[in-house]
N, C-alpha and C positions, 0 to 999 in steps of 0.2 A: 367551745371544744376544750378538755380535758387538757393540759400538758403532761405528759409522761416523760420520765428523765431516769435511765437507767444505763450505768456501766457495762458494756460489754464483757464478757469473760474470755479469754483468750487473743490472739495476735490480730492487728489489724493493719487494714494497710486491702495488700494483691494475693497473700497467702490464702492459707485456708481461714475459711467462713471464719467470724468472732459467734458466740453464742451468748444468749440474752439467758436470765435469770427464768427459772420457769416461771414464779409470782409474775414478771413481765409478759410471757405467753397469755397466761391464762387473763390481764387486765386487756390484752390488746385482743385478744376474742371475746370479751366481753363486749366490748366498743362495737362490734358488727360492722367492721367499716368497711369500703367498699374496695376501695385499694388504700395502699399506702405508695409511698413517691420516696425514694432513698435517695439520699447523695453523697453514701459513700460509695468511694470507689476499690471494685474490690466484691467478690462473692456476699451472700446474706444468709444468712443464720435459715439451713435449710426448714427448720420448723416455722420459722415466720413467713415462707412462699405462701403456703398453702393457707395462711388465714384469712386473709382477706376475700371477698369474693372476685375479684379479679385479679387478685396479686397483688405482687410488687415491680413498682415502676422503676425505671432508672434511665441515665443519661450515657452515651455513649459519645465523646465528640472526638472526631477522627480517627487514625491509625496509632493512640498515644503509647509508647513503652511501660513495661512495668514499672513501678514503684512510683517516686515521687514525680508527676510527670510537668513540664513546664505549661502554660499557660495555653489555653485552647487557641489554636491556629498559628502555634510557635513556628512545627515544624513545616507546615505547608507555606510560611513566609520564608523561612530558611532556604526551604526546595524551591523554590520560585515557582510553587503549584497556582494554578487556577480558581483551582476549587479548594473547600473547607467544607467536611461534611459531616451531619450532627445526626443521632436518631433518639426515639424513646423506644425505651425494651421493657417487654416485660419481663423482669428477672425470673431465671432458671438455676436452680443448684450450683451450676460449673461458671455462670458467669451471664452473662446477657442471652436472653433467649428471642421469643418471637418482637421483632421490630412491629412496632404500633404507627411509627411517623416516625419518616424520614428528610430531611433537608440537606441542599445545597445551595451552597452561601459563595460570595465572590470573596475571593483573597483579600484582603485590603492590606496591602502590604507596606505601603507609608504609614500604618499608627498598626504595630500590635495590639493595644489596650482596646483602639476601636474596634478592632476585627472580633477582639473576644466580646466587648457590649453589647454589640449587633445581633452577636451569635444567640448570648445570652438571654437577650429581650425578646427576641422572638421563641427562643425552647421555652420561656414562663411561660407561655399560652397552650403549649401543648397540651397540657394535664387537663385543662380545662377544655380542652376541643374534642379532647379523646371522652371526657366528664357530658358533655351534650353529646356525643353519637350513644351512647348510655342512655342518658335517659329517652335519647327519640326512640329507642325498642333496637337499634344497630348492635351486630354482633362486633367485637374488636380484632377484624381480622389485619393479616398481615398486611405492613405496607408496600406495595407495589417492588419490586427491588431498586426500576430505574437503572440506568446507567450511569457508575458509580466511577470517579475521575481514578486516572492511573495514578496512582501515589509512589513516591519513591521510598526506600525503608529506610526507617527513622535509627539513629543510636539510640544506645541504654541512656544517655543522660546526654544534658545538653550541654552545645557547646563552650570551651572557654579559653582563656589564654588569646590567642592571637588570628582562632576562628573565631573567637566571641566579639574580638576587636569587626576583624571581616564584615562578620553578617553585620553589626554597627552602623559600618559606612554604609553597608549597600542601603541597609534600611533609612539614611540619610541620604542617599541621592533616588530611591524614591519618593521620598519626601518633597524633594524638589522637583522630581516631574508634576507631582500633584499643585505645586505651586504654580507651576510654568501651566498646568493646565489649570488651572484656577484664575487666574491672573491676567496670562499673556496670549492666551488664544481664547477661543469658544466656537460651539459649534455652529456651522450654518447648513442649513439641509434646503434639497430643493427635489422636487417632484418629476417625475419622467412616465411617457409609458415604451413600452417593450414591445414588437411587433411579435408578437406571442400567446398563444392561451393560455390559463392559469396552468392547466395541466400541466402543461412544459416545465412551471418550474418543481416538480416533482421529481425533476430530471437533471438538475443544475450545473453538470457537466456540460450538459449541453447548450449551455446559455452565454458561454463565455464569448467575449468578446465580439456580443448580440447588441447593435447599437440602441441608445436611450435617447427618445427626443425628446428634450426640457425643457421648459420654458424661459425664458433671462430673469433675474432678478433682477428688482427695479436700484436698490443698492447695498451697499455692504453691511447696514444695521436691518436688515428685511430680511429674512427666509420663509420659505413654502413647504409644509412637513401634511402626514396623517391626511393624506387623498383619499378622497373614495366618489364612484360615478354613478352618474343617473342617465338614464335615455330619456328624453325631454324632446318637445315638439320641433328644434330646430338640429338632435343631433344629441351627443353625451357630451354633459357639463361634467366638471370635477370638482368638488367640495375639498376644501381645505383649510387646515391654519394658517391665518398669514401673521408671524410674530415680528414686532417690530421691537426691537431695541432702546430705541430712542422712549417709547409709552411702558414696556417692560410687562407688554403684556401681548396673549394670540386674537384674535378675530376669528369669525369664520366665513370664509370669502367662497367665491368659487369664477372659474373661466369657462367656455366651450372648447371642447379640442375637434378639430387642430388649434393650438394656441395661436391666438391674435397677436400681431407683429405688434398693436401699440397701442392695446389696448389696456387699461389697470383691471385686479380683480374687482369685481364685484362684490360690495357687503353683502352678508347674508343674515350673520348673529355678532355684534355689538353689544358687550356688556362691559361693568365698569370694572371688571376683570380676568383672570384669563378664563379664554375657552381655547382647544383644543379637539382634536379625535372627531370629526363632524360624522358619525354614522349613519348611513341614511336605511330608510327602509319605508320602502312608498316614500309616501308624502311625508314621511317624518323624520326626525333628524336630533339624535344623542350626542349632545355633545358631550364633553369632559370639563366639568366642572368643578372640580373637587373641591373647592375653597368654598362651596354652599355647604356641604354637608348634604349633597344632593343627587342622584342620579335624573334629568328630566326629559322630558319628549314636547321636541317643538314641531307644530303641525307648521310645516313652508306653503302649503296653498296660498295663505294670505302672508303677508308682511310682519314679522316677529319685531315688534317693539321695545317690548317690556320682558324683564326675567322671568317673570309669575306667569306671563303665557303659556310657560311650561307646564307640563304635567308630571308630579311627583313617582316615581316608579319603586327608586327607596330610597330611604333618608340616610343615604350611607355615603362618604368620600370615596366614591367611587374613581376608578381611571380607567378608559379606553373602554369603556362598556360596550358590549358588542354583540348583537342581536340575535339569536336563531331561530327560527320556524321551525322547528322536528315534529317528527308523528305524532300531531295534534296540538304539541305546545309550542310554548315561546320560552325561550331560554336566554337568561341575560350573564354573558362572562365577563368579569370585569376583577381589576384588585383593588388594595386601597391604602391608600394614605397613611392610614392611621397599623399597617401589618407590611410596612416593606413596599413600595407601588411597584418591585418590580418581583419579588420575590413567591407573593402568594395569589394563587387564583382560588377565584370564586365564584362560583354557580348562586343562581335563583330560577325559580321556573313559575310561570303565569301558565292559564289557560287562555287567555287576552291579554292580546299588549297592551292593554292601559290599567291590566290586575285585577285582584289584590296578588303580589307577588310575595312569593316564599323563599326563603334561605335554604340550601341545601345541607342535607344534616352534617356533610360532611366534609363543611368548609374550615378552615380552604383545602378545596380537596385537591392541590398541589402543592410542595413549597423546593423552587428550586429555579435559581436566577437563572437558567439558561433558557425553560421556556413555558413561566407562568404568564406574564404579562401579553397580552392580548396584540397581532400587530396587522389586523383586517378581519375582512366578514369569513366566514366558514364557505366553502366551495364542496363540490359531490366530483366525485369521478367513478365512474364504473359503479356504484350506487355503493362504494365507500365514502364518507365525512371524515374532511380535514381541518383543520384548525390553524393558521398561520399564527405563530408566536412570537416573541421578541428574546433574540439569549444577547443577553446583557451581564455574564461573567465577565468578559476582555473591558466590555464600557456599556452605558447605555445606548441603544439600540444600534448592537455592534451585529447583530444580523438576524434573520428571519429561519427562526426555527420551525419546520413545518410539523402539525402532529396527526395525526391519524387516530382516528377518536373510535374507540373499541368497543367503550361500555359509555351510554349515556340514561340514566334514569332517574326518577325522585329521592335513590337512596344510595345509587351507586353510580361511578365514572371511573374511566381510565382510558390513558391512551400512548400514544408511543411516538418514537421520534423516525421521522422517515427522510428528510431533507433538511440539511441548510443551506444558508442564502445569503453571501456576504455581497458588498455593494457590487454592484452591475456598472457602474458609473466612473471611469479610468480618472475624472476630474472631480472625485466625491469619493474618495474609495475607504473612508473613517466609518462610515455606516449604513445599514438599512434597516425600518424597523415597520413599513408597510407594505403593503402586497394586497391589490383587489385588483375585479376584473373590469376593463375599460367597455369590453363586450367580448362576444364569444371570438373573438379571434386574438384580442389584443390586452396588456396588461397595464396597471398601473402600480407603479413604485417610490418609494420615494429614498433619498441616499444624503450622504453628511460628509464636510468637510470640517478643519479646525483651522480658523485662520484670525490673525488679529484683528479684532473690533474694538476700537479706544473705548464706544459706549458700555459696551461689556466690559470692560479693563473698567472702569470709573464704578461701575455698577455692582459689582464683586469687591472691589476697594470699599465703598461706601457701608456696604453690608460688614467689614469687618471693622470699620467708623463706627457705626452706630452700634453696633453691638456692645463696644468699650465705652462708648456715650451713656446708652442706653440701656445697658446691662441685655442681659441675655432672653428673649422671650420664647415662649412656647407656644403651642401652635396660633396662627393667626385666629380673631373672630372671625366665626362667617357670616359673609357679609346679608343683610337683612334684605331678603325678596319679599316687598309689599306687593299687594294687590295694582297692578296699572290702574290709572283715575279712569272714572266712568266717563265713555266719550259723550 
């Protein structure tokens, strides 16, 4: 590809448009390109809109003031905002026009620098998401609007003097909660159900102070997360994580309810790393494995030994992958690893759950920390489909965003937000981020505390050990699933 390198004529900056040399027009229609992607900021040389066949791209991030504006996610760290919210537009004469993709991102308010990285690394991919629904035959319509956080109004320039001192500190004693949460707590979650049907919590007002019967944990390096039930010959068992601290890794266990006075869970899936999310459906069972590069299906009729038992579905770092049955298909939502695991969803759709599975043209066809990440199986009411989610802006699975699913097809999706769902649990009230049905009258959830665990405290130390040891690595290998030996 060509580099063209040509001086703008006229003021640049937020004023009016700069304008490009005609010889420059005429070489960049020559080129036939399909868009072009600008990044200044600031109007575009109204003759260059119209040459490309799609336009010109651009970036919009937040509510930033004219002129020279300070660093993306300045002032929503300043305002003690939630959210940080980024789009791509396609440029218009007067300035940003039709929004292509839109994102909402958590504050990160203990590192400015990281909050802009984050931002940053995930808008690279846009050009090229919006570059595949192009070539799959997809028109570039607008992005959904969403509900977009209350922002408060920024000044003309940023702070200094002895506000700039201010926001300083504060931005140093977040710092230090992140430490203190790093460090001297972590989280422990445990399992409950709710004498309730799912429906109800459509209705969350009405839930309050609806009591949760848990089961005990066995000790304070153990927690029980990511429930989900089966009806089984002696009653409903519950499927779950059981993560132990001490091996620094999950299982996937399960009990019968009513929970046994003195009973341990039972194994289910044992691997030599974590699992997580045990999703069932029939006889089969998705865990979350992301550290294979894998999404798999274990048949539980017989005894699951070996990781290669599994059946490949896609070879992606999937998380929370989560099944559906719709008008005639199977539908897999899940995020990943490798785009944010809490920030983007993504669709695939099979005509059989064991495939060949397809990627949706218009993945991730959400990107927005409060309720991409997957947090239970899909339930019907009144012959509407819901979606329970995870909004993970305040923290990781800081509550169960319910969505109500509008558009579902091969080349299109949308949906909306109808309910949230913070912990139910008065002795857990840091989090919730699952929600299935125990049977038709009764639910299961699961909720989080943060409390000191020296193994955690050692284990979080160790990792900033070894990284000064060992220098810094990038993502782990995944680890090698052989074939089980011929019995």
């Amino acid at each position: 590809m060509p580099v063209l390198s040509y001086a703008a004529a006229g003021p640049a900056g937020t004023g009016p448009a700069a304008t490009l040399p005609a010889e420059a027009l005429v070489t960049i229609r020559a080129s036939r390109l399909d868009f072009i992607l600008s990044f200044a900021r600031g109007p575009v040389d109204a003759q260059l809109l119209a040459i490309p066949r799609w336009g010109v791209w651009g970036f919009e991030f937040g509510k930033l003031p004219a002129g020279q504006p300070p660093p993306v996610s300045f002032w929503e760290i300043y305002n003690n905002e939630l959210l940080t919210t980024a789009a791509l537009c396609q440029l218009a004469a007067a300035g940003p026009g039709k929004v292509l993709k839109r994102g909402f991102f958590r504050t990160k308010r203990h590192s400015p620098s990281r909050a802009a990285d984050g931002i940053y690394e995930e808008c690279a991919h846009w050009p090229a998401d919006a570059g595949r629904q192009l070539l799959a035959g997809l028109a570039l319509a607008a992005a959904a609007p969403g509900a977009p956080p209350a922002t408060r109004a920024v000044a003309a320039k940023p702070p200094a003097g002895a506000a700039l001192v201010a926001f300083g500190a504060r931005v140093v004693g977040y710092k230090l909660q992140e430490l203190y949460r790093t460090f001297l707590v972590a989280d422990q979650w445990n399992i409950g159900v709710v004498n309730r049907p799912i429906q109800d919590f459509l209705q969350p007002a009405g839930l309050r102070g609806e009591p949760v019967d848990a089961p005990p944990l066995p000790s304070r390096n153990v927690f029980y997360a990511d429930c989900f039930a089966r009806q089984e010959a002696t009653g409903p068992v519950v499927y779950f994580e059981r993560y132990d601290y001490r091996r620094r890794r999950g299982t996937i266990a399960r009990l019968p309810y009513p929970w046994p006075r003195k009973e341990e869970p039972a194994p289910v899936l044992d691997f030599p790393y974590h699992l997580s999310y045990p999703f069932l459906h029939g006889p089969y069972c998705i865990p979350e494995a992301w550290v294979t590069n894998s999404i798999r299906l274990y048949d539980l009729r017989t005894p699951v030994l070996h990781p290669a038992a599994g059946h490949v579905l896609l070879p992606v770092p999937g998380v929370d992958a989560t099944l559906l049955a719709h008008q005639g298909r199977y539908w897999l939502f899940y995020t990943r690893t490798d785009r944010d695991a809490m920030l983007n969803l993504f669709i695939a759709y099979a005509d059989a759950v064991h495939g060949p599975w397809h990627e949706h043209p218009q993945n991730p066809v959400k990107t927005d920390i409060r309720s991409a990440r997957p947090a239970g199986p899909f339930f019907e009411v009144a012959g509407r489909l819901y979606r329970p989610a995870q909004d993970c802006a305040r923290d990781y699975g800081y509550a169960v965003a319910i969505q109500e699913v509008l558009t579902l097809t091969t080349t299109d999706y949308a949906e909306r937000a109808v309910a949230h769902i913070p912990s139910l649990h008065p002795g857990y009230p840091a989090g919730l981020h699952t929600l299935a049905a125990l049977d038709a009258t009764r639910t299961l959830i699961d909720f989080k505390r943060t409390r000191f665990i020296p193994m955690a405290t050692l284990i979080a130390g160790w990792g900033v050990v070894s990284g000064i040891i060992y220098g810094k690595k990038g993502r782990r290998k995944p680890p090698a699933i052989e074939a089980p030996p011929a019995s």
